[in-house]
C-alpha positions, 0 to 999 in steps of 0.5 A: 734345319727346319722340319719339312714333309717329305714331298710325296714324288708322283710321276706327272706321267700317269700312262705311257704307251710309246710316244703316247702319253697321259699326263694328270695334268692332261687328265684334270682339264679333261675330267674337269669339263666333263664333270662340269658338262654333266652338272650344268646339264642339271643345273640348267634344267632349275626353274627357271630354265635357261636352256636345254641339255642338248644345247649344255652339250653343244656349248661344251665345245665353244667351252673348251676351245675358249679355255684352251685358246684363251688360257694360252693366249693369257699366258704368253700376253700376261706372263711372258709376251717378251719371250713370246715376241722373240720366240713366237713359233713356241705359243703353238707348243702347249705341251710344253706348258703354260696356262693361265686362268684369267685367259682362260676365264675370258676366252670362255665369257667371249664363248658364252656371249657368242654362243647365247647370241647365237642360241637366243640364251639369256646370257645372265642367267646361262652364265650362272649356271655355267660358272657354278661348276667352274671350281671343278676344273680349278680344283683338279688343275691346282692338285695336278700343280701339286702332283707336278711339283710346280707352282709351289709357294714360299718359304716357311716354317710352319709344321706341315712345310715341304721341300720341292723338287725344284724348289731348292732345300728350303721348306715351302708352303704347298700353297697348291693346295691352299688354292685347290681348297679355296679356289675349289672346295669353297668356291664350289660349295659357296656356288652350288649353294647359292645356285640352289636357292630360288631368290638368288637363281632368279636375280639373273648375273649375281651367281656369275658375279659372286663366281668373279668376285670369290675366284678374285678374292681366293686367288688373291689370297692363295697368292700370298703364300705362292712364291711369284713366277722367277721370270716376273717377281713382285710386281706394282707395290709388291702385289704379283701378276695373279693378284693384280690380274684378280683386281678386275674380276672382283670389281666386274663380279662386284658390279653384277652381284648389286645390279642383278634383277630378276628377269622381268617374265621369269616362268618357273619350269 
């Protein structure tokens, strides 16, 4: 038998009072947008300034209802849009589960573009701001995967291998957190530093871009070590749903990182 640690059991439910309960799921959505929404309030206020706190403030709600409405929508068109054409009452039931980030990521750019045409934002470079703070919220989603014992990967011998829940007696990469520190961690530390240096802020979009692109290529990745959704498997020449779904952002990110200019009368503040 292989050697494999011991998955470490937390109850997915952190407080429950009554009918009422708070989920770590719940909990990472939540403290990823407001740790989000107080550090865009900073990096917005960088020289050059794009736009002001208060209006920070006021996107967080345009935010959140693209991440929730697009994550969700994602999910039943991307994953499971058989199941969702015979059973379309349950797209209402999120609490029953089921998310996805590529949804989520579109339903906030549509949110963006409404918002900046609606403010008069230069959309480029609000996006650069708000993207930086974006591995946040992927970080705390991929352990609260992990503390849910869900989205596991595959099968494995390497030593630090554990057994799932319900992931059967085999030892499984934890590839929640192989994702949770690149799609988090790294990502996060690549924004913030290029978000920081003057020359970069300035060339309007490569912030937003290096985000799409390093969120693809991380996400393709960590894919490599998670085990494919029962219910899609592989899929076009043994790449899997999230891999190919990645494929156009790190194309997209691509594109905006070459053409990215500075704005023509960038002022510093």
């Amino acid at each position: 038998m292989l050697f494999a640690i011991p998955f470490p059991v937390i109850d997915p439910v952190l407080v429950q009072v009554g009918p009422f309960a708070i989920r770590w799921y719940a909990l990472a959505y939540i403290t990823g947008i407001v740790a989000g929404w107080m550090l865009a309030r900073r990096l917005v206020a960088l020289p050059p300034m794009v736009a002001t706190r208060q209006q920070v403030d006021d996107f967080v709600t345009w935010a959140t209802l693209g991440i929730i409405l697009g994550g969700r929508l994602g999910y039943v068109l991307f994953y499971r849009a058989d199941h969702y054409l015979t059973h379309p009452l349950e797209i209402l039931q999120v609490w029953q589960g089921g998310m996805s980030f590529h949804g989520g990521a579109l339903g906030v750019i549509v949110a963006l573009i409404l918002y900046c045409r609606q403010q008069r934002i230069d959309l480029l470079a609000f996006g650069d701001r708000v993207t930086a703070v974006v591995p946040i919220g992927l970080c705390l989603g991929r352990l609260a995967n992990f503390v849910n014992g869900e989205l596991w990967g595959r099968v494995t011998d390497v030593p630090w291998g554990m057994v799932f829940p319900t992931g059967g007696p085999e030892p499984r990469h934890p590839s929640q957190l192989y994702q949770a520190g690149l799609e988090g961690v790294a990502l996060f530390i690549l924004l913030q530093v290029m978000v920081h240096v003057p020359a970069i802020r300035a060339r309007r979009g490569f912030v937003a871009g290096a985000f799409l692109a390093g969120y693809g290529v991380a996400r393709s990745v960590g894919e490599l070590f998670r085990q494919p959704d029962a219910f899609l498997g592989f899929l076009f020449a043994g790449a899997t749903m999230g891999q190919l779904l990645s494929v156009p952002m790190i194309l997209v990110g691509a594109w905006l990182m070459l053409r990215a200019r500075p704005a023509p009368q960038a002022v510093a503040a």
